[in-house]
N, C-alpha and C positions, 0 to 999 in steps of 0.2 A: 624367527618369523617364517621364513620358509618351511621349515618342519612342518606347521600349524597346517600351510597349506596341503603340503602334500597328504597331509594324515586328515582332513576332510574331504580333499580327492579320493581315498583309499574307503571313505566310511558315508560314501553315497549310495543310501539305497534304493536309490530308485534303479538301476538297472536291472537288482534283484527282484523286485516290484513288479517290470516290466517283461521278466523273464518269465515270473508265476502267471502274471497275466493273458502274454500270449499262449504259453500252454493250455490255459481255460480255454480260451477261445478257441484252439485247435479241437480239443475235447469235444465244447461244446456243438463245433460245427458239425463232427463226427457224429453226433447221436442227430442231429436233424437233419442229414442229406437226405434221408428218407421219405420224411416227411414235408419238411420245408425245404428245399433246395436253392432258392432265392436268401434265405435267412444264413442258412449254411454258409453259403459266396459270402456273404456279406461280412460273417463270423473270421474267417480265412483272411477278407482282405483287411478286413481293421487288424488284425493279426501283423501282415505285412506292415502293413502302416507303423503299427507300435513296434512291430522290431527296426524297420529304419531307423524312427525317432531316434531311437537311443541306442544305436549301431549294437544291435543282438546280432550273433551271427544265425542262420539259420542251420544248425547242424544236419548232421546228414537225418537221423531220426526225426527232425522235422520238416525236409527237405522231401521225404516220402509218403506225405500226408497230401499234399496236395498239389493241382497243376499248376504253371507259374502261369499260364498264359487265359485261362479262365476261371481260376481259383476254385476252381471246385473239388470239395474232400473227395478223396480217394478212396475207395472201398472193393476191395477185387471179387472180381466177376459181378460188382453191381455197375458201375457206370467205369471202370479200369478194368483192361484188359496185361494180364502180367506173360511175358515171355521170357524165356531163358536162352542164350546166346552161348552154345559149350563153347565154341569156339573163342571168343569174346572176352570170357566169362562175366555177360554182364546182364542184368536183368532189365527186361525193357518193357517200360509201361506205356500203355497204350490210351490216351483219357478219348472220351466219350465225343469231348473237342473235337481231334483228330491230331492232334498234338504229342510225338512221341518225347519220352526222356529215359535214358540208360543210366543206370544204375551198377557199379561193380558188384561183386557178388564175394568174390576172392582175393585173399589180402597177396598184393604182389611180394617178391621176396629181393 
């Protein structure tokens, strides 16, 4: 009886569901900041939303898509400003906000 359970814990797919999902929506908000930037925000944060829901982690390649603090996609030199830290080595985005976040750049050893 145990078994049963853990082997329909193991074969839920909705996290997978929700992992395709949010990437759409990352996607999607990416082609409209241009145009719609209101729609865009909106894209991002039902994004956040549905990765909470279902504890996605946000990896680092989705982690650099957009600001945590206004959600708006990232696009450099359109509304993100990108700097490099030699010293640091860490890449530091600058959103449009005013809002910074550092980024490593080089894998520590």
């Amino acid at each position: 009886m145990i078994f049963m359970a853990l082997e329909k814990i193991r074969l839920d797919p909705m996290p997978v569901i929700a992992a395709r999902r949010v990437d759409t929506l990352l996607r999607l908000a990416r082609e409209e900041v241009r145009s719609d930037e209101k729609l865009a925000r909106k894209y991002v944060k039902l994004a956040c939303v549905l990765a909470a829901r279902h504890r996605l982690p946000m990896k680092s390649g989705r982690k650099h898509l957009f600001c945590k603090s206004c959600y708006r996609p990232w696009i450099a030199g359109y509304n993100v400003k990108v700097r490099l830290d030699s010293k640091t080595k860490r890449a530091i985005y600058t959103c449009a906000c005013g809002k910074k976040r550092a980024f490593s750049y080089s894998k520590r050893k």
